[in-house]
Backbone as a chain_set.jsonl record, in Angstrom:
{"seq": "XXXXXXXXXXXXXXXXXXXXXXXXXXXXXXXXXXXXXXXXXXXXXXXXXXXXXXXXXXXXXXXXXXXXXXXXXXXXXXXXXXXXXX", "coords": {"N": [[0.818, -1.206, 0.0], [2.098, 0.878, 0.611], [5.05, 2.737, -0.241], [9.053, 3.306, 0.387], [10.504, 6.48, -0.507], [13.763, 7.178, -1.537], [15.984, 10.01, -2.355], [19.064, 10.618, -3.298], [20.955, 11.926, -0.693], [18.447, 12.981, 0.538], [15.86, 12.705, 2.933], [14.284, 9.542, 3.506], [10.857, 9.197, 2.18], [7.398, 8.288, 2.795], [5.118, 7.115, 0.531], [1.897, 6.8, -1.225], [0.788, 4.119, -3.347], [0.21, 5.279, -5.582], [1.096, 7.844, -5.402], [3.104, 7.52, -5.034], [4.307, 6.421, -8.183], [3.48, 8.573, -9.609], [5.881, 9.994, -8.639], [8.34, 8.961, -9.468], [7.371, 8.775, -12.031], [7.702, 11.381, -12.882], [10.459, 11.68, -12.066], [11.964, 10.3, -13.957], [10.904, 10.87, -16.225], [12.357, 13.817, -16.654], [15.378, 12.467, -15.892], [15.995, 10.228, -18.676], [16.071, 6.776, -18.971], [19.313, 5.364, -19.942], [20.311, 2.743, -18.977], [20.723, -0.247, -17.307], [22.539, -2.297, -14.824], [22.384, -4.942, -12.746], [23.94, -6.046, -9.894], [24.048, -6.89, -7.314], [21.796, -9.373, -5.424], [19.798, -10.586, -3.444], [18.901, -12.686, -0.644], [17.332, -12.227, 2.34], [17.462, -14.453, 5.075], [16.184, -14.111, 7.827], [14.257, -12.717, 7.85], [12.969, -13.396, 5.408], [12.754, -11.367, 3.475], [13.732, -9.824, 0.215], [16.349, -8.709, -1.793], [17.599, -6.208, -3.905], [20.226, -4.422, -5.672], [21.399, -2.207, -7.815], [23.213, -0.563, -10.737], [21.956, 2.395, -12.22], [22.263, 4.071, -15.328], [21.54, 7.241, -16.733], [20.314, 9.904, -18.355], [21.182, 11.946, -17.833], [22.787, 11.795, -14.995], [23.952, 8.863, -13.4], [23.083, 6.367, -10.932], [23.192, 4.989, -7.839], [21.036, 2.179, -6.994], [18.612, 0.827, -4.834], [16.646, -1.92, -3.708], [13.587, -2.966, -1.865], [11.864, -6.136, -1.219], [9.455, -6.728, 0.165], [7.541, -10.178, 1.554], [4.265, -11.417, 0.7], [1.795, -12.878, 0.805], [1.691, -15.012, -1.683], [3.643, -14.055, -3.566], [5.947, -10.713, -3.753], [6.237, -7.617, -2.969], [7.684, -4.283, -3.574], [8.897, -2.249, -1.159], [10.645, -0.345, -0.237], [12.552, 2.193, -1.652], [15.792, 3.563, -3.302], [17.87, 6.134, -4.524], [20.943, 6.959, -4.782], [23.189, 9.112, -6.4], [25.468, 8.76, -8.244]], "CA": [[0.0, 0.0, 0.0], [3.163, 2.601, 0.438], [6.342, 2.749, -0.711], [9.634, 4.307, 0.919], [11.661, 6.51, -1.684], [14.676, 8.333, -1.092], [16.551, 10.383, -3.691], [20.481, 10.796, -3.034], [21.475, 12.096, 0.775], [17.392, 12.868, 1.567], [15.177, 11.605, 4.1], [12.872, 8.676, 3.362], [9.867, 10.229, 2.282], [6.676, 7.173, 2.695], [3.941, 7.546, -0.416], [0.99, 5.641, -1.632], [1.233, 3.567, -4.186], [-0.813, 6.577, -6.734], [1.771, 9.494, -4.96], [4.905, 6.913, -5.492], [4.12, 6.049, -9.334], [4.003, 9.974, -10.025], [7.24, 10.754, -8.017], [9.03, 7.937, -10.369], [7.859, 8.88, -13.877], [8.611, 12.707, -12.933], [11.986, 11.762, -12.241], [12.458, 9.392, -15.516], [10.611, 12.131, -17.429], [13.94, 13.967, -16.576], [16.83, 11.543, -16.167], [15.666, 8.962, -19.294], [17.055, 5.806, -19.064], [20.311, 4.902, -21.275], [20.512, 1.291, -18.742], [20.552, -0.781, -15.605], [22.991, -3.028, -14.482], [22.583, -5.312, -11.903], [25.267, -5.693, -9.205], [23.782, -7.953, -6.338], [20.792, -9.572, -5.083], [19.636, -11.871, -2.599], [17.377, -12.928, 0.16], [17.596, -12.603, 4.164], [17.242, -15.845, 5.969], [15.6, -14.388, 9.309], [12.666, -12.35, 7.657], [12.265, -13.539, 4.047], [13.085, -9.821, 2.684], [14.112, -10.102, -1.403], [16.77, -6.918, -2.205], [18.478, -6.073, -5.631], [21.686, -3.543, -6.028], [22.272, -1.544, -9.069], [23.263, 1.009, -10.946], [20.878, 3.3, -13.116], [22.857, 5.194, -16.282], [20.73, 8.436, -16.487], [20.789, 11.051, -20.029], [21.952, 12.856, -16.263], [23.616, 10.616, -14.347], [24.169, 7.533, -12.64], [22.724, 6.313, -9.49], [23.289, 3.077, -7.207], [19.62, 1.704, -6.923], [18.805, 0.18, -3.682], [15.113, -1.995, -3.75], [13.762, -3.942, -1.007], [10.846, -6.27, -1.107], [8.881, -7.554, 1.431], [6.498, -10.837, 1.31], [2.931, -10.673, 0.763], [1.137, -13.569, 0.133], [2.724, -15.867, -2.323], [4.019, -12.547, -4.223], [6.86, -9.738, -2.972], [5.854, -6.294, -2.836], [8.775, -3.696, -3.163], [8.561, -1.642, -0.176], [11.76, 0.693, 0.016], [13.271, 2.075, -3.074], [16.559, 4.34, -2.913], [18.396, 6.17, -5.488], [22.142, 7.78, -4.623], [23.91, 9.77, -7.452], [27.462, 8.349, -7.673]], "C": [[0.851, 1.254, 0.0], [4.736, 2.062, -0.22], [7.097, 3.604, 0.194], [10.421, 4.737, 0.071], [12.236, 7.365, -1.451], [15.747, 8.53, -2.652], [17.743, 11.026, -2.868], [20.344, 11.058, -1.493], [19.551, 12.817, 1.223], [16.53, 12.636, 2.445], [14.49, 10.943, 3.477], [11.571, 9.194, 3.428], [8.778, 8.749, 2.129], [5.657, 8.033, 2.235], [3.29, 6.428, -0.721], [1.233, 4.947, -2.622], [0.866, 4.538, -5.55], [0.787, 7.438, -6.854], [3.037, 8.64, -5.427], [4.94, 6.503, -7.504], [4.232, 7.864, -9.978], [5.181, 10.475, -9.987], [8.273, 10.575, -9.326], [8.496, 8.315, -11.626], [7.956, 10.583, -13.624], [10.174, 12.633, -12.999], [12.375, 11.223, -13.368], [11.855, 10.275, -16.307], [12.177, 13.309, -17.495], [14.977, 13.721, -16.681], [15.867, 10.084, -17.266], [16.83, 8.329, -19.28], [17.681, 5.505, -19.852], [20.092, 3.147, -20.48], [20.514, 1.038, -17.556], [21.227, -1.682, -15.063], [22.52, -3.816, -13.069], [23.716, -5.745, -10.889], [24.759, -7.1, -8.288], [22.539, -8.188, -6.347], [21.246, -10.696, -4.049], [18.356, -11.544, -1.648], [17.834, -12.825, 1.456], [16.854, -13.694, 4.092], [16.384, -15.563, 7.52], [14.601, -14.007, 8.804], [11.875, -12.443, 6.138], [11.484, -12.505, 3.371], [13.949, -10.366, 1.057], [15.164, -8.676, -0.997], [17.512, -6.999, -3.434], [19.396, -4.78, -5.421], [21.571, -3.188, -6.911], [22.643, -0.422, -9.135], [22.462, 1.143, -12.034], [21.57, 4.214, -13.421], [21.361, 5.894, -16.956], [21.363, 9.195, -18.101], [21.539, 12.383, -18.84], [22.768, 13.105, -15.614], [23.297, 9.622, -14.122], [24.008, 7.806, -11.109], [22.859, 4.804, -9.109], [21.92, 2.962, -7.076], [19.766, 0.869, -5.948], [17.236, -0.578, -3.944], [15.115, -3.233, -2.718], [12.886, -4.152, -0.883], [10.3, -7.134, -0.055], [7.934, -9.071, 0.956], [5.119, -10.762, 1.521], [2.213, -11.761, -0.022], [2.013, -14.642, -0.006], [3.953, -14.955, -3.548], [5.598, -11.707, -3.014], [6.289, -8.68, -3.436], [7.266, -5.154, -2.975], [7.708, -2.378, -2.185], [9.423, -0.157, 0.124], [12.528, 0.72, -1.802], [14.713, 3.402, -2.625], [17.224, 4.57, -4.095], [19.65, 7.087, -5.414], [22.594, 7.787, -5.732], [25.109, 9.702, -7.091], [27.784, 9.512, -8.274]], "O": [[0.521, 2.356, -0.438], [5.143, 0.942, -0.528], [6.511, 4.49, 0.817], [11.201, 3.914, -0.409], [11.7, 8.427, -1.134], [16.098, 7.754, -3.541], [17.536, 11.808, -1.94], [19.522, 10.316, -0.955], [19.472, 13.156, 2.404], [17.063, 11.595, 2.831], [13.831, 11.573, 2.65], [11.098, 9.608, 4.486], [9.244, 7.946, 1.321], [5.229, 9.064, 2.754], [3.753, 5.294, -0.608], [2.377, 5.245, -2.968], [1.491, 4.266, -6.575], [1.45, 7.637, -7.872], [3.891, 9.141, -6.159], [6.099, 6.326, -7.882], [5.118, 8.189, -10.769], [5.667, 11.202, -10.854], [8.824, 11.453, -9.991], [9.328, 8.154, -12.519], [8.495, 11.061, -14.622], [10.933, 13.282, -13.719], [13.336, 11.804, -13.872], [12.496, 10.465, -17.341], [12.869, 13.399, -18.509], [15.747, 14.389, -17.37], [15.241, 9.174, -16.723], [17.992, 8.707, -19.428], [17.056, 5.211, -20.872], [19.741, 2.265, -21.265], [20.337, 1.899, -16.695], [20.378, -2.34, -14.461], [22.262, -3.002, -12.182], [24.755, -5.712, -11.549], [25.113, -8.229, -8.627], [21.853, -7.488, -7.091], [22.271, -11.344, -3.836], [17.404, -10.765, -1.693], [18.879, -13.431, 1.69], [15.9, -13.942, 3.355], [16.008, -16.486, 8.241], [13.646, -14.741, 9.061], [10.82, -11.941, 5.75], [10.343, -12.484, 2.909], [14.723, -11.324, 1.052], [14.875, -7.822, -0.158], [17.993, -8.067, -3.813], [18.784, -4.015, -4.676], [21.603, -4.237, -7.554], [22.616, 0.503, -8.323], [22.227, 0.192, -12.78], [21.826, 5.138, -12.649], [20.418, 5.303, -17.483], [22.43, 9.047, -18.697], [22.199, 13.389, -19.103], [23.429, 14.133, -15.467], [22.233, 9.243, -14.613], [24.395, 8.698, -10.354], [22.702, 3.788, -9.786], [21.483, 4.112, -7.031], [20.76, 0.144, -5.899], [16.454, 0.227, -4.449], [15.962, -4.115, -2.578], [12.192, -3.219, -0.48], [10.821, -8.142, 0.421], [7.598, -9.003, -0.227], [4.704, -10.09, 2.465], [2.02, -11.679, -1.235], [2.773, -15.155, 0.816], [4.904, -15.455, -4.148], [6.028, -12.089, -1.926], [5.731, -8.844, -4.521], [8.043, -5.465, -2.072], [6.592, -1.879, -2.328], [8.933, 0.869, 0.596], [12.838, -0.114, -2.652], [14.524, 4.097, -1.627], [17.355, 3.618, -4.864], [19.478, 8.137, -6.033], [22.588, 6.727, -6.357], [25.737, 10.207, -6.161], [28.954, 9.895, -8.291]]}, "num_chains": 1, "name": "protein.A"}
């Protein structure tokens, strides 16, 4: 139902799923994507949390991409998204 999304050194700002889908194509209406590497992933073992690593090449810049999904069902949900400008 929310999302948490932080853009480079700001605070965690928590939006709905409506208010977080706006935030995200304002910013890609700006930085369009050239690509996306992936870097890491994996799973915690105590609370069966998903997370993925990358980086995101920007017509801008480049940012490390942080995403972290929770379980929900038989499904994952992303819950936290983060985007630091290397």
């Amino acid at each position: 139902k929310t999302i948490d999304i932080t853009f480079t050194n700001d605070k965690a700002t928590t939006y709905s799923k409506a208010q977080a889908g706006a935030i995200l194509k304002k910013f890609f209406a700006k930085s369009a994507t050239k690509d996306f590497t992936l870097q890491h992933r994996g799973k915690s073992t105590t609370n069966n949390t998903l997370y993925a690593i990358g980086t995101l090449y920007t017509t801008n810049a480049s940012y490390r991409v942080y995403m972290f999904f929770v379980p929900s069902g038989k499904d994952y949900l992303l819950k936290e998204l983060r985007f630091e400008k290397l």
